[in-house]
C-alpha positions as CSV (number, residue, x, y, z in Angstrom):
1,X,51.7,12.9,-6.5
2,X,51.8,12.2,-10.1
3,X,51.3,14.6,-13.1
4,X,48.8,13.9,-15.6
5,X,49.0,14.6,-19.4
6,X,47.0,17.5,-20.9
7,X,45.4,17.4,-24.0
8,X,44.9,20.4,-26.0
9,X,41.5,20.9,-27.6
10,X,42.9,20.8,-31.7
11,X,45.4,23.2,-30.5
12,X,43.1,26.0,-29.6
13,X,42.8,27.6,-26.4
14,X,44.1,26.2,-22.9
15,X,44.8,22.3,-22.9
16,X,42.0,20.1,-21.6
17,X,43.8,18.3,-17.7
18,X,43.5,14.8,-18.3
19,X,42.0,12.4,-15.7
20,X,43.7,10.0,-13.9
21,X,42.9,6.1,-14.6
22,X,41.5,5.1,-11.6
23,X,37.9,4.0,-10.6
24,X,37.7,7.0,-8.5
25,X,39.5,9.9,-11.0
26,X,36.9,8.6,-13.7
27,X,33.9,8.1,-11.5
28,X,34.5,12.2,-10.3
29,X,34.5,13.3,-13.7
30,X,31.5,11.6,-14.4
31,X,27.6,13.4,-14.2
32,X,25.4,11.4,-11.6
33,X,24.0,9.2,-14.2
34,X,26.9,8.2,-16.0
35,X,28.5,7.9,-12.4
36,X,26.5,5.7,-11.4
37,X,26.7,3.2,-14.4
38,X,30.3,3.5,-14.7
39,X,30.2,2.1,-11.2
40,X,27.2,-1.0,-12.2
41,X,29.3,-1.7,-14.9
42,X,33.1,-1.9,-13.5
43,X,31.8,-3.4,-10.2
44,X,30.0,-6.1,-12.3
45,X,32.7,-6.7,-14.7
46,X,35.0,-10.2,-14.4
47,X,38.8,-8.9,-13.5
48,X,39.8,-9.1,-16.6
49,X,37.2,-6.9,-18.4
50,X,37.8,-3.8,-15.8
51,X,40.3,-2.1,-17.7
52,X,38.4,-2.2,-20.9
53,X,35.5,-1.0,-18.7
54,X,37.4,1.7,-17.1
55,X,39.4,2.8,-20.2
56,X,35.8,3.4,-22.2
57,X,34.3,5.3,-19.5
58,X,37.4,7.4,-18.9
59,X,37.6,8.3,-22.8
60,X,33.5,9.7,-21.8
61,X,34.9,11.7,-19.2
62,X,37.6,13.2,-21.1
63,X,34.7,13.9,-24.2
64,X,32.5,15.4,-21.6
65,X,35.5,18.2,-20.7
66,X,35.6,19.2,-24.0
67,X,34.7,23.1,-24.5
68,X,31.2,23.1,-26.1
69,X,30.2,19.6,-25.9
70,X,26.8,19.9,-24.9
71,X,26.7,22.1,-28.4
72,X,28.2,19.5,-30.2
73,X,25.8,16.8,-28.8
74,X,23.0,18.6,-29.4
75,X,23.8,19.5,-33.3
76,X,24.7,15.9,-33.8
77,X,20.9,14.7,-32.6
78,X,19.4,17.4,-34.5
79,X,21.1,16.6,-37.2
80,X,23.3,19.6,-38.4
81,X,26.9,21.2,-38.3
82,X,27.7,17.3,-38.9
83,X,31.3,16.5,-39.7
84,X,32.5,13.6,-41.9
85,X,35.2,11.2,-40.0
86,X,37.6,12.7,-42.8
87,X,37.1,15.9,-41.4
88,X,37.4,15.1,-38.1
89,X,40.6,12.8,-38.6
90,X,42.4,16.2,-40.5
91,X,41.2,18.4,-37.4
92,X,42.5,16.2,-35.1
93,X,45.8,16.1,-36.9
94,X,45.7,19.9,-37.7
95,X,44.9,19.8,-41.2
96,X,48.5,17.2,-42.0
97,X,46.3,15.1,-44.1
């Protein structure tokens, strides 16, 4: 058994577990939809494309585990509480800009 890396949400609150990178791990964390064109895709791909394959869908997967996503996704297509990639590149590295 191996231990994964967490990744704490911009420091706040309990860190996020992070998925394994393999077909499987990333498939599992996926929602039926996005399941099943992770699998379309990485079956489909030439050998040498599957990591780039697996590494975008795993970076979905992670996104999708983040506390209030579905919040975030829906402000972004509505249009509000939108935050400029400064913003977001100080948040990420807790304000060290």
């Amino acid at each position: 058994m191996t231990a994964q890396p967490e990744h704490p949400p911009n420091g706040q609150g309990a860190a996020i577990p992070g998925i394994p990178h393999t077909i499987n791990a990333i498939a599992d964390a996926l929602s039926g939809t996005d399941r099943a064109r992770f699998y379309t895709e990485v079956l489909a791909a030439e050998e040498q494309i599957v990591p780039a394959v697996m590494r975008r869908w795993w970076k979905t997967a992670m996104l999708n585990l983040a506390p209030g996503v579905e919040r975030s996704r829906a402000n972004a297509a509505a249009g509000r509480n939108l935050v400029s990639v400064d913003e977001l590149a100080d948040r990420i590295e807790g304000g060290g800009r």
